[in-house]
BALUMPA-929834 format. One line per field, with one value per residue (C-alpha): z negated, x, y negated; residue in one letter; residue number from 1. Coordinates in steps of 0.001 Angstrom, whole numbers, plus 500000, padded with zeros to 6 digits. Each point is the difference from the previous one (the first is absolute). Example, Ala and Ser with C-alpha at 12.3 -4.5 7.8 and 13.67 -1.06 7.14 Angstrom:
z: [492200;500660]
x: [512300;501370]
y: [504500;496560]
code: [A;S]
pos: [1;2]
% end
This chain:
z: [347589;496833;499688;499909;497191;497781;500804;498341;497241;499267;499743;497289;496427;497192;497868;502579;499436;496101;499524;502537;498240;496628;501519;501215;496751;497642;502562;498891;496778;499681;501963;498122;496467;501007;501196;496573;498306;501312;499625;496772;498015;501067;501945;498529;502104;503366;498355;499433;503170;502099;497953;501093;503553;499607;497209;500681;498555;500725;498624;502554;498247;502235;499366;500897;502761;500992;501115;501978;501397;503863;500362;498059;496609;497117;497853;498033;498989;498401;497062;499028;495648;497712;497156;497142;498116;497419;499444;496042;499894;501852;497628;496479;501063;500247;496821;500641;500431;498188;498818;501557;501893;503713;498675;498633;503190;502091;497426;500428;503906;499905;497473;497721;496277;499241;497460;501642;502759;497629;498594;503500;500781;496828;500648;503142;499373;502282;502829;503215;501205;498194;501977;498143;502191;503816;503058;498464;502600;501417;498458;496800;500050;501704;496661;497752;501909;499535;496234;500392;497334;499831;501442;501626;503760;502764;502339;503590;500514;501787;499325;502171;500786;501575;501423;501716;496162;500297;503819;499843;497317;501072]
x: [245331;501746;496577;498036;502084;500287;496341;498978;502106;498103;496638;501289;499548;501333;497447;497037;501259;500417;496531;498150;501774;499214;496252;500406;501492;497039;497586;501554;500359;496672;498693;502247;498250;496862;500610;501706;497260;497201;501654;501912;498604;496124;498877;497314;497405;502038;498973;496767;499161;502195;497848;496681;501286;501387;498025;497052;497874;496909;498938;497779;497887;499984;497865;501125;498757;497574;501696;497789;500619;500279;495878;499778;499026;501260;502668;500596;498869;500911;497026;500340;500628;500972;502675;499330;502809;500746;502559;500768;501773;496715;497772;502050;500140;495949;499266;500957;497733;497245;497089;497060;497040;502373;502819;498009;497871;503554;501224;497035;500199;503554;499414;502614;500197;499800;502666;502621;499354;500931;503107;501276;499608;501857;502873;500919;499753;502318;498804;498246;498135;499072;497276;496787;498092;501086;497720;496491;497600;499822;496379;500790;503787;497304;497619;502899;501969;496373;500822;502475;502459;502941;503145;498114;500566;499027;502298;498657;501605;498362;499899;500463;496891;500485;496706;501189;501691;501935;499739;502536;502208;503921]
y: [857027;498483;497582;503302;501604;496631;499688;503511;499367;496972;501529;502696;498004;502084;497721;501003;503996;499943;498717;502553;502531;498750;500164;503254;501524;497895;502051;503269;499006;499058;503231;502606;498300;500222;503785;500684;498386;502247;503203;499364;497816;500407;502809;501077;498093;501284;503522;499344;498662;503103;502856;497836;500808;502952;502182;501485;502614;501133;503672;502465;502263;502618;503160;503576;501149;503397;503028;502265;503371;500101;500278;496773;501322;498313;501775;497251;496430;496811;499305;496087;500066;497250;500029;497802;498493;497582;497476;500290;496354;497962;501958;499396;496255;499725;502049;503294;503363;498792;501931;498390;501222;499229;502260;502932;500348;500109;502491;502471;499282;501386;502535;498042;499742;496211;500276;501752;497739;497165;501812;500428;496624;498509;502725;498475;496288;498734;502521;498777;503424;502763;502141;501101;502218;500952;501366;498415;499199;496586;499140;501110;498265;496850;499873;500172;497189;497720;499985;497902;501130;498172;501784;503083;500091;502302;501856;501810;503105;503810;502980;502865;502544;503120;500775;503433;500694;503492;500130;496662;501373;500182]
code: [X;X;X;X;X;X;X;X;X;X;X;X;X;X;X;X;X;X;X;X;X;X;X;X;X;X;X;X;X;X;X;X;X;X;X;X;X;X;X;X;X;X;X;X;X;X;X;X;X;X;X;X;X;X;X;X;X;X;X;X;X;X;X;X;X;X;X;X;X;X;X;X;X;X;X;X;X;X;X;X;X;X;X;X;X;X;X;X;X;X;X;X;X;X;X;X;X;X;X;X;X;X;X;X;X;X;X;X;X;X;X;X;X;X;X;X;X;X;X;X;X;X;X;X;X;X;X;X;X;X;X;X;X;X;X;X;X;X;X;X;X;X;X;X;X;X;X;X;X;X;X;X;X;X;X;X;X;X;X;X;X;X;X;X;X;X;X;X;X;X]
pos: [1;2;3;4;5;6;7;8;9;10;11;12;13;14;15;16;17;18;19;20;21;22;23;24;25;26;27;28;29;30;31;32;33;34;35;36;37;38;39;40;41;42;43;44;45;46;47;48;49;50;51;52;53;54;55;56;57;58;59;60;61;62;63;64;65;66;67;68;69;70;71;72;73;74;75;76;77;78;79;80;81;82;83;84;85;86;87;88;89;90;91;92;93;94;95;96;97;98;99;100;101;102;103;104;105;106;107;108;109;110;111;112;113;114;115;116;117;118;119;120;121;122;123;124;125;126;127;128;129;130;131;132;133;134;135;136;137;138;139;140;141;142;143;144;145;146;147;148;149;150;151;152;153;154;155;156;157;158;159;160;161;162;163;164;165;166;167;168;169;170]
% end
C-alpha cells in the first residue's frame, strides 16, 4: 500500500502543474483581450455586420381598400394620385430653380408661380422635403417626372371617392 501512495506522489510535479497553469491562464489571457478588444476598442464592424442580420426594411404600399354596402355597391373607393415634392438642398446644389423652358412647363402644370417657387426653395436651404402640389393624377405627376428636374420626386398616395356621396355620409 505504502508503494501505491509514494508512487502517486511521484507522478504530481509542481514544475509539470505551474506550467499547465501558466498555459491555462495565457489562454484566458489571451481570450479575455481579444473579447475586450472587439467590444471596446473596435466594435464597430461587429455592429455593422449584426444590423446586416438583423435590420430589415422593406415598405408595402398598400392601397385602401373598397367598402361596399351589403348588395355590393361601392360606397367608397381608393383613386391612385401622386404628390410631387422637392428637395430644396439637391436642387440649390445643381443650380437652383432655374428659369428655363423644363421649369416653366412644371410651373404651369402645377399651376405654380415660377418665382415663388424659387423663393420657397432658397428659404429652406437646408430642408429635404417640401411638397409642391398633392393628389395630381399619376400621368400628369408621370410627364412632369420625364423632365428630369433635379431634386423633384414623386410620391404614390389615394384619394378617397365616395361614389354613393350623401347616401355614405356619417
Amino acid at each position: 500500500m505504502q508503494k501505491n501512495k509514494l508512487k502517486s506522489a511521484a507522478n504530481f510535479t509542481p514544475l509539470r502543474f505551474g506550467l499547465l497553469c501558466v498555459a491555462i491562464l495565457c489562454c484566458m489571457g489571451l481570450l479575455l483581450a481579444r473579447v475586450g478588444w472587439l467590444q471596446i476598442v473596435s466594435p464597430d464592424n461587429l455592429v455593422k455586420q449584426e444590423d446586416m442580420r438583423s435590420l430589415r426594411e422593406e415598405p408595402i404600399d398598400v392601397q385602401r381598400g373598397m367598402i361596399s354596402d351589403r348588395e355590393g355597391r361601392p360606397l367608397a373607393v381608393s383613386v391612385p394620385v401622386s404628390a410631387i415634392w422637392i428637395d430644396p438642398q439637391t436642387t440649390l446644389a445643381k443650380g437652383g430653380v432655374g428659369y428655363g423652358p423644363r421649369w416653366q412647363a412644371m410651373a404651369q402644370a402645377l399651376h405654380l408661380n415660377l418665382s415663388e417657387l424659387a423663393h420657397r426653395v432658397e428659404a429652406h436651404p437646408h430642408a429635404r422635403f417640401l411638397y409642391l402640389a398633392r393628389q395630381i393624377n399619376p400621368e400628369q405627376a408621370e410627364w412632369i417626372d420625364k423632365l428630369h428636374l433635379p431634386g423633384i420626386n414623386l410620391r404614390d398616395e389615394s384619394r378617397r371617392f365616395y361614389p354613393a356621396g350623401h347616401v355614405a355620409a356619417n
